[in-house]
C-alpha positions as CSV (number, residue, x, y, z in Angstrom):
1,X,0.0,0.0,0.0
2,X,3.0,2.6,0.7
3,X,4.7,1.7,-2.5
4,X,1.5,1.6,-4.2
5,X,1.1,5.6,-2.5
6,X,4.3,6.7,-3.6
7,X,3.8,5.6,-6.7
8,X,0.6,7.5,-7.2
9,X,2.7,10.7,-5.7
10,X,5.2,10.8,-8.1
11,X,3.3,10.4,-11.1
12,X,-0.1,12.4,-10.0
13,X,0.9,14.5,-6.9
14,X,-2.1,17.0,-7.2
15,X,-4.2,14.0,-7.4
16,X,-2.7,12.2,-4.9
17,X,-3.1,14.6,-2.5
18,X,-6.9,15.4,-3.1
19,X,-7.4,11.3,-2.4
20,X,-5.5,11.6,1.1
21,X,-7.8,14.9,1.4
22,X,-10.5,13.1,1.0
23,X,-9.8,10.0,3.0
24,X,-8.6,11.8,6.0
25,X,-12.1,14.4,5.3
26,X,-14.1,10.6,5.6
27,X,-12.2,9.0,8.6
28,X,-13.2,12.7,10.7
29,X,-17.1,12.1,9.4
30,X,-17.3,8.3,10.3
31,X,-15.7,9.2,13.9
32,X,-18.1,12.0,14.6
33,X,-21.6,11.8,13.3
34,X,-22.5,15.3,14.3
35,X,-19.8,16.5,11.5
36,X,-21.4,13.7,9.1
37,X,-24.7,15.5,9.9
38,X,-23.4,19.2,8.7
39,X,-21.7,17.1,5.5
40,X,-25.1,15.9,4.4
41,X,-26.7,19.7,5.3
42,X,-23.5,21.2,2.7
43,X,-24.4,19.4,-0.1
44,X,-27.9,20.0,0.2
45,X,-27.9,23.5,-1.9
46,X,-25.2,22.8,-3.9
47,X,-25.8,19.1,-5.6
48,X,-27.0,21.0,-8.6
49,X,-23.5,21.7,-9.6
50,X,-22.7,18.6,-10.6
51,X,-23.7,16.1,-12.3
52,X,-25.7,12.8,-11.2
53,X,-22.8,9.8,-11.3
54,X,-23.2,6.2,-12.2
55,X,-26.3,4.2,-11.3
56,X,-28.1,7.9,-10.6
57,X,-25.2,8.6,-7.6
58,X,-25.1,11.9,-6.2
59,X,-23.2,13.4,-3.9
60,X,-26.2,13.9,-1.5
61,X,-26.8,9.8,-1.7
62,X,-22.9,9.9,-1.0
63,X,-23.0,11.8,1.8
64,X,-26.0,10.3,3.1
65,X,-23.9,6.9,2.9
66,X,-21.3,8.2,4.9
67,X,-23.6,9.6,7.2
68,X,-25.2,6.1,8.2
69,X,-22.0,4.8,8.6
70,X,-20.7,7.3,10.9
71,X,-23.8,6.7,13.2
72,X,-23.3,2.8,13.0
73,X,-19.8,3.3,13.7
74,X,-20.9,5.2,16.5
75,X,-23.2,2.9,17.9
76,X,-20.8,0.2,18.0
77,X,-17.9,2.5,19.7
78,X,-20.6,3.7,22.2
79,X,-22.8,0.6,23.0
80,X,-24.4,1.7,26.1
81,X,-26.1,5.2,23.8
82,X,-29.9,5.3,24.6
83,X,-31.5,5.8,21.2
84,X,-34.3,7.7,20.7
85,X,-37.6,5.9,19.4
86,X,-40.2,8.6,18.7
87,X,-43.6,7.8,16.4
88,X,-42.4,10.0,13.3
89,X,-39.8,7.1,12.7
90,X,-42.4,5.2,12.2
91,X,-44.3,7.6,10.0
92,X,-40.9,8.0,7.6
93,X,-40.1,4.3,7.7
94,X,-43.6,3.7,7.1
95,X,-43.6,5.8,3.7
96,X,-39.9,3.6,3.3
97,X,-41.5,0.6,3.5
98,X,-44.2,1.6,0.9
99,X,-41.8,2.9,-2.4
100,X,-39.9,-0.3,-1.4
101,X,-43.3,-2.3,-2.5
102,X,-44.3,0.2,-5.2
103,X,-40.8,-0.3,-6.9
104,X,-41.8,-3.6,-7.5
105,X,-44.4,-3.1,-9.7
106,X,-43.3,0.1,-11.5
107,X,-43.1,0.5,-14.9
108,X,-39.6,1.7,-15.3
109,X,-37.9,0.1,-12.1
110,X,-34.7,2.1,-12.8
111,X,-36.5,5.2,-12.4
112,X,-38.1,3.8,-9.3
113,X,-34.9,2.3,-7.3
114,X,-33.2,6.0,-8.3
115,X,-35.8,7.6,-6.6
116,X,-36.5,5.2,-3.5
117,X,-32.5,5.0,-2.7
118,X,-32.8,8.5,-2.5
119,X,-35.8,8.8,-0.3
120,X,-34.4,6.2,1.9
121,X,-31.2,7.9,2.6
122,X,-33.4,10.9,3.3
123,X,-34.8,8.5,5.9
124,X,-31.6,7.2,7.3
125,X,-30.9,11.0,7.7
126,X,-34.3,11.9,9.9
127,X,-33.8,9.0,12.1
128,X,-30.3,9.7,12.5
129,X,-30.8,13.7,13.3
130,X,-33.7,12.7,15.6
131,X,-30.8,11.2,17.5
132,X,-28.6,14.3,17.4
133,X,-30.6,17.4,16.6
134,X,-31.5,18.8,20.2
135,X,-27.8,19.8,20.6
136,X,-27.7,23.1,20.4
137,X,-24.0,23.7,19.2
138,X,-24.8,21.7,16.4
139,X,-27.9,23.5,15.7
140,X,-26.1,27.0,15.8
141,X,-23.3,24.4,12.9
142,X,-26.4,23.8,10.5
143,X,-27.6,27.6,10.4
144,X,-23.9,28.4,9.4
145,X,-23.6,25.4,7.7
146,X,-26.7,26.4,5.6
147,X,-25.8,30.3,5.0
148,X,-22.4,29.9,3.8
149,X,-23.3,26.8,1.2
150,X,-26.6,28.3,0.0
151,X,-24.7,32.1,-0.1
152,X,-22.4,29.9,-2.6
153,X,-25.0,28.1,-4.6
154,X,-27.0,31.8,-4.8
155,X,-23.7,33.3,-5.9
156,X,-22.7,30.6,-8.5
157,X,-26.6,30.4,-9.6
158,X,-26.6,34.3,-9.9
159,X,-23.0,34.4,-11.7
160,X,-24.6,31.2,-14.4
161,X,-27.7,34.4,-14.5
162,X,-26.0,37.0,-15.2
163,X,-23.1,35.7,-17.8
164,X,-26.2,34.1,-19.7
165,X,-25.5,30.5,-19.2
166,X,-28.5,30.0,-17.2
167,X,-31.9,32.0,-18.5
168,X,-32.9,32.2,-14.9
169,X,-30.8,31.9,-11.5
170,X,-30.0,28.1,-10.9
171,X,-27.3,25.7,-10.9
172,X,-26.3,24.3,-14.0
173,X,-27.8,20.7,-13.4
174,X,-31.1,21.6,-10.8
175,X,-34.4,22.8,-11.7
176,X,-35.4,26.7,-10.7
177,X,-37.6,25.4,-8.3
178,X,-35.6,22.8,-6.9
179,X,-32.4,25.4,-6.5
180,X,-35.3,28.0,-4.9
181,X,-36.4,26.0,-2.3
182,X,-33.6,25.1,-0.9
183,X,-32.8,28.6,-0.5
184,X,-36.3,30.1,0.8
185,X,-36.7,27.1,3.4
186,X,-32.7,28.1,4.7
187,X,-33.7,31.1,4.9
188,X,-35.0,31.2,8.3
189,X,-32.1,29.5,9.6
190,X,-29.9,32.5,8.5
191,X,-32.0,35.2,10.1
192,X,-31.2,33.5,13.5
193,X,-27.4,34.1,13.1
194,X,-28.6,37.9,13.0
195,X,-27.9,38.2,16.6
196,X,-24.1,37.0,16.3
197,X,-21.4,39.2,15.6
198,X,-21.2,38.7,12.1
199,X,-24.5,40.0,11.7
200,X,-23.3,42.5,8.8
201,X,-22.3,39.9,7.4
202,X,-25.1,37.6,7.4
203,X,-27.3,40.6,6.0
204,X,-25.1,40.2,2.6
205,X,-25.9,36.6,2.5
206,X,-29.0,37.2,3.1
207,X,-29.5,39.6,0.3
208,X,-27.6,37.3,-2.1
209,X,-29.6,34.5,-1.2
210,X,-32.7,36.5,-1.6
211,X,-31.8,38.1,-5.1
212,X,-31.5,34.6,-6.6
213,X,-34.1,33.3,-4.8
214,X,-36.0,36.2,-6.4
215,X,-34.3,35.7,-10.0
216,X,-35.0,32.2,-10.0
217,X,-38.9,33.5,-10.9
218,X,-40.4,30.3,-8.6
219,X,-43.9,31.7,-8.2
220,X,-44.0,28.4,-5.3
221,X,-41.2,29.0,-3.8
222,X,-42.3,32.7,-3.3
223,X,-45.6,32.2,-2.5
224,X,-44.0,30.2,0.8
225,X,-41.9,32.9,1.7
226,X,-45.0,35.3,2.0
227,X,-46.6,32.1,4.3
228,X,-43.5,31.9,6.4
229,X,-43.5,36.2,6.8
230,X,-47.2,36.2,7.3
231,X,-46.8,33.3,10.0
232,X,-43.9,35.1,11.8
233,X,-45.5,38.6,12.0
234,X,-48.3,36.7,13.6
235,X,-46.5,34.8,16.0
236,X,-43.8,36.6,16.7
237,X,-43.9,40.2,16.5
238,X,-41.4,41.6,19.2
239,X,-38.7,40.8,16.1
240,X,-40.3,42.3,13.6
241,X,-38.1,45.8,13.2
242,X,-34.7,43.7,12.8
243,X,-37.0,40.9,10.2
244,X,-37.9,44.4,8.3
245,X,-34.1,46.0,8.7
246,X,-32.6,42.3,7.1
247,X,-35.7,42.6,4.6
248,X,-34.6,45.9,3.3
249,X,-30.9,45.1,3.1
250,X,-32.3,41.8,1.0
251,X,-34.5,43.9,-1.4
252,X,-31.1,46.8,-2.2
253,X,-29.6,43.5,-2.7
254,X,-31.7,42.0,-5.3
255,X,-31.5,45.7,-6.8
256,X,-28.3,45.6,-7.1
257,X,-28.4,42.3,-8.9
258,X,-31.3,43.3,-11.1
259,X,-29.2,46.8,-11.9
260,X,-25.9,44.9,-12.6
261,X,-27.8,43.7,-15.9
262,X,-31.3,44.9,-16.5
263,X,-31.5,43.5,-19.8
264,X,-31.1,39.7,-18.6
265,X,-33.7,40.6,-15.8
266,X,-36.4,41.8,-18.2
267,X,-35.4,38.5,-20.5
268,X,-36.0,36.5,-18.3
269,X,-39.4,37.9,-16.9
270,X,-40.2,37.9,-20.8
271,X,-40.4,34.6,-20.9
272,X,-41.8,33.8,-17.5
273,X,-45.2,35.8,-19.1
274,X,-44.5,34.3,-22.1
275,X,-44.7,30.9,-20.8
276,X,-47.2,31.4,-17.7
277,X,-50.6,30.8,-19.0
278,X,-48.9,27.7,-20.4
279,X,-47.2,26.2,-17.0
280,X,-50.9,27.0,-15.6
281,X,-52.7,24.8,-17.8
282,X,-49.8,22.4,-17.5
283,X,-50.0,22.1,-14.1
284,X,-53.7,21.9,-13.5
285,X,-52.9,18.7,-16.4
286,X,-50.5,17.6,-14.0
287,X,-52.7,17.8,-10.8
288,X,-55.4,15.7,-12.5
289,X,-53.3,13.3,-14.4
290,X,-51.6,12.6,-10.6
291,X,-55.5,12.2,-9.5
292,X,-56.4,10.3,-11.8
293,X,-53.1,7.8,-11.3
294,X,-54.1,7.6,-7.1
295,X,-57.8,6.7,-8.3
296,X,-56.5,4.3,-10.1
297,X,-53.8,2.7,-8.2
298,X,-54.8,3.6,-4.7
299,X,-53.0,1.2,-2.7
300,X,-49.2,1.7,-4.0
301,X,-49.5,3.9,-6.5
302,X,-47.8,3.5,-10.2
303,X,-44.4,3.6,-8.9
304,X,-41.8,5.7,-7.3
305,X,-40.8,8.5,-10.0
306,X,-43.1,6.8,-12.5
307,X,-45.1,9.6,-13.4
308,X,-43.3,11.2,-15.9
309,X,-44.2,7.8,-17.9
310,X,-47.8,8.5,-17.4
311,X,-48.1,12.0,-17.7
312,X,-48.3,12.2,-21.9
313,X,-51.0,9.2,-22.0
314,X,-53.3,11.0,-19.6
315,X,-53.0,14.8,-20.7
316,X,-53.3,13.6,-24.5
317,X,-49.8,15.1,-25.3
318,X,-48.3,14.0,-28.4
319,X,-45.5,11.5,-28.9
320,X,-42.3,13.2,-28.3
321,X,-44.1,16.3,-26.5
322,X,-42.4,17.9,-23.6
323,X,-42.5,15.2,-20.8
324,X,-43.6,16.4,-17.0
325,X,-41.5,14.4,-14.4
326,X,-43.3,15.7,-11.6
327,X,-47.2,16.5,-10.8
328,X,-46.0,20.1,-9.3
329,X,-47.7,19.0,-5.7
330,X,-46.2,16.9,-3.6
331,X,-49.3,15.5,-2.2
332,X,-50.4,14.4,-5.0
333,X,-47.1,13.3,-6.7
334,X,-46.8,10.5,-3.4
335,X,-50.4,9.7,-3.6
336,X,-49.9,9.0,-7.7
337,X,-46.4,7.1,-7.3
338,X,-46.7,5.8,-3.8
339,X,-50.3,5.6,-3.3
340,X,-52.9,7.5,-1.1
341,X,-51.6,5.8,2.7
342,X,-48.2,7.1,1.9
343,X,-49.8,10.6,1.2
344,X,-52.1,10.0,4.3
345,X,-48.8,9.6,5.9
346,X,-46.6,12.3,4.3
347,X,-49.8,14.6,5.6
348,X,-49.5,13.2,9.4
349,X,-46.1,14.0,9.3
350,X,-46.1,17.3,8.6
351,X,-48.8,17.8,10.7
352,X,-46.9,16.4,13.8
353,X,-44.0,18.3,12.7
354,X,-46.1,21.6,13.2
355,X,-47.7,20.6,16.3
356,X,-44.0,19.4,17.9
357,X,-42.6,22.7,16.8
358,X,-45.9,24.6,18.3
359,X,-45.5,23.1,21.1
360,X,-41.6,23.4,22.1
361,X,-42.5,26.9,21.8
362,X,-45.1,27.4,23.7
363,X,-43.1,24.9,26.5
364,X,-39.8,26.4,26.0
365,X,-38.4,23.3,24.2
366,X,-35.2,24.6,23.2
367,X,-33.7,27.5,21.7
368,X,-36.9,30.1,21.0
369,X,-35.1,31.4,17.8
370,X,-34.2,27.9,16.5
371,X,-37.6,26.6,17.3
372,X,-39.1,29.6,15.8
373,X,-37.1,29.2,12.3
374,X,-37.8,25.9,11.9
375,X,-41.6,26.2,12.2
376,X,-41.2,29.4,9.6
377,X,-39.1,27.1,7.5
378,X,-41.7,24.0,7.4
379,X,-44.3,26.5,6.8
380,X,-42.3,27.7,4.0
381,X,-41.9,24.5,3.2
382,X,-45.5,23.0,2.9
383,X,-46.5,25.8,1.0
384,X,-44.2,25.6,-1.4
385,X,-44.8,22.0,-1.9
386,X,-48.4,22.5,-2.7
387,X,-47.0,24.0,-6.2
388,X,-43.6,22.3,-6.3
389,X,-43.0,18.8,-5.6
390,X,-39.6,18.6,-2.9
391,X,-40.6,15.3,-1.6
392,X,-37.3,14.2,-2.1
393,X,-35.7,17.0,-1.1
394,X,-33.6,17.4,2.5
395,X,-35.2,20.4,3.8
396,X,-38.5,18.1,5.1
397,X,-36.5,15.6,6.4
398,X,-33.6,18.2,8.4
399,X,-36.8,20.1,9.5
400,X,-38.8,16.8,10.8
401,X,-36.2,15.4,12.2
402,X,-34.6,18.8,13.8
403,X,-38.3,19.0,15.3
404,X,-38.7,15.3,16.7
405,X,-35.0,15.7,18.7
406,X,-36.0,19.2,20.0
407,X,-39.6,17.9,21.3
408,X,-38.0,14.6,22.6
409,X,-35.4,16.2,24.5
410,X,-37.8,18.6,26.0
411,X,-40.1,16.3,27.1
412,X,-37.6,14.0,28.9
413,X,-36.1,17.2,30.8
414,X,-39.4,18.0,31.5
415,X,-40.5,14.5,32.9
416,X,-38.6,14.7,36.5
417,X,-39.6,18.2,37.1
418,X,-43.6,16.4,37.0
């Protein structure tokens, strides 16, 4: 092995060294989960960047890998760890256990394992943060962990934007939508780190974040943000003066992004109004071709990202028409690939999600802020969803299981004081 290292050295040095990089990076995340945790949270914004690998391999899926087995390392170094057993384990395992059936059946199975490995590492995640999530230094970790990567995905979307690459603000292999959720639902989580010393500094990402956000033109993904703001000024108004002072150095910063090149801006909202009245009618097609699919195959749907094989037959599209992967709903994409229980259940755990987060509040479960910017975020979240489908995206899954530790944790501090 040394002389097979040296070897590699001398001829590839550069190379070499990103390899040892890299292994030494892996050996930290296997021997502290918490660190594996913040890996999977990095490449959240930024897996649109790259390209999918072999057998639909993405760097999420790998750091998802390296995620569970950091924690089963763990759990073998540290026998005697109590793990925590809460009901929205069974919820997410639940929906698990159901695309593992539906694969069998689907159409396409490729299409359908692709999809279900990634749900289930999304799984393997929430069960694993439900473990972790109520410590607090590594809940301060994710809000960083989530400004700085998604103030790099907005800044690499925006430069794509404005150097014409991109028509609007996105990575160069994610959908708008896709990149905008990622960065409305962190949003939250970077107006917490307002009260830190960097707080200037925070404002700029926040501005950058919200100019692509903006430029991205996801009408979903907007129309959560006003949810989330309309929910906070409701709840929690003795912040509102510093939300408002961020929110004006966010809109001179989407200004300033729009003024750097007007003529891409007006481009791009050109063909947003060009193609509106066009996504409108393709998405109510999409809402009751996915309606039609549940009525049809109630019990385990057509099969996990199946749809898009379904979508043409049912809408009357012609062969070799554009093809629509998702149904634009997540509801109603679960209940058409997985069926309606898996919806049912998908509903019940947001639900529980919002009710755990209501109540740490109102308890004094953990830190208020934190608390408070994860219920904005899942708000964000759900609303978004009802016009986006983000399923099978981290930010419900961080969020749930974020939620489940904080609420767990609370309760069995709680328990002696009763």
């Amino acid at each position: 092995m040394a002389a097979l290292l040296s070897a590699g050295i001398v001829k590839a040095p550069l190379t070499a060294l990103v390899l040892v990089l890299v292994a030494g990076a892996a050996l930290v995340f296997l021997a502290r989960t918490d660190l594996a945790i913040l890996f999977v949270v990095a490449t959240a914004p930024i897996e649109g960047e790259w390209v999918t690998g072999p057998s639909g391999i993405s760097v999420t899926k790998l750091a998802g890998g390296l995620c569970i087995a950091s924690f089963v390392f763990t759990l073998a170094r540290q026998r005697e760890r109590r793990i925590v057993l809460e009901p929205g384990q069974a919820i997410v395992f639940g929906i698990l256990g159901l695309a593992l059936l539906s694969t069998l059946h689907a159409q396409d199975t490729s299409a359908a394992l692709t999809t279900t490995t990634r749900y289930a590492s999304f799984a393997a995640v929430y069960f694993i943060v439900t473990q972790f999530g109520h410590d607090r230094v590594l809940q301060r970790r994710i809000c960083w962990t989530l400004a700085i990567l998604c103030s790099v995905a907005a800044a690499l979307g925006l430069h794509d934007y404005l150097n014409g690459s991109q028509t609007l603000a996105t990575l160069p292999n994610a959908n708008s939508n896709d990149f905008a959720f990622i960065l409305v639902t962190s949003l939250p989580f970077m107006f917490v780190l307002l009260n830190s010393r960097f707080r200037l500094v925070v404002a700029g990402m926040i501005g950058l974040v919200c100019g692509a956000a903006l430029l991205s033109l996801s009408r979903g993904a907007l129309l959560g943000v006003a949810a989330g703001f309309v929910l906070f000024v409701l709840t929690d108004r003795r912040r509102v003066q510093l939300t408002v002072a961020a929110g004006v150095i966010a809109t001179i910063g989407v200004v300033l992004v729009i003024h750097s090149n007007p003529q891409r801006f007006h481009e791009a909202v050109l063909l947003k109004q060009q193609v509106a009245q066009e996504n409108v009618t393709t998405r109510f097609q999409a809402w009751g071709a996915a309606a039609r699919l549940a009525s049809d195959h109630p019990l385990l749907g057509v099969g996990p990202g199946n749809f898009q094989f379904y979508y043409n037959k049912l809408t009357g599209q012609p062969v070799g028409a554009y093809i629509l992967t998702v149904a634009h709903n997540a509801l109603l994409d679960i209940s058409a690939e997985l069926g309606l229980i898996a919806m049912c259940l998908f509903a019940v755990y947001l639900v529980l999600a919002f009710v755990r987060l209501s109540a740490s509040l109102e308890k004094g479960y953990g830190d208020p802020a934190f608390v408070q910017a994860l219920r904005i975020s899942l708000t964000i979240a759900i609303v978004s969803a009802m016009f986006l489908s983000e399923q099978y995206f981290l930010p419900f899954w961080l969020i749930g299981g974020l939620a489940a530790a904080i609420w767990h944790e609370g309760r069995a501090r709680a328990a002696p004081a009763e």
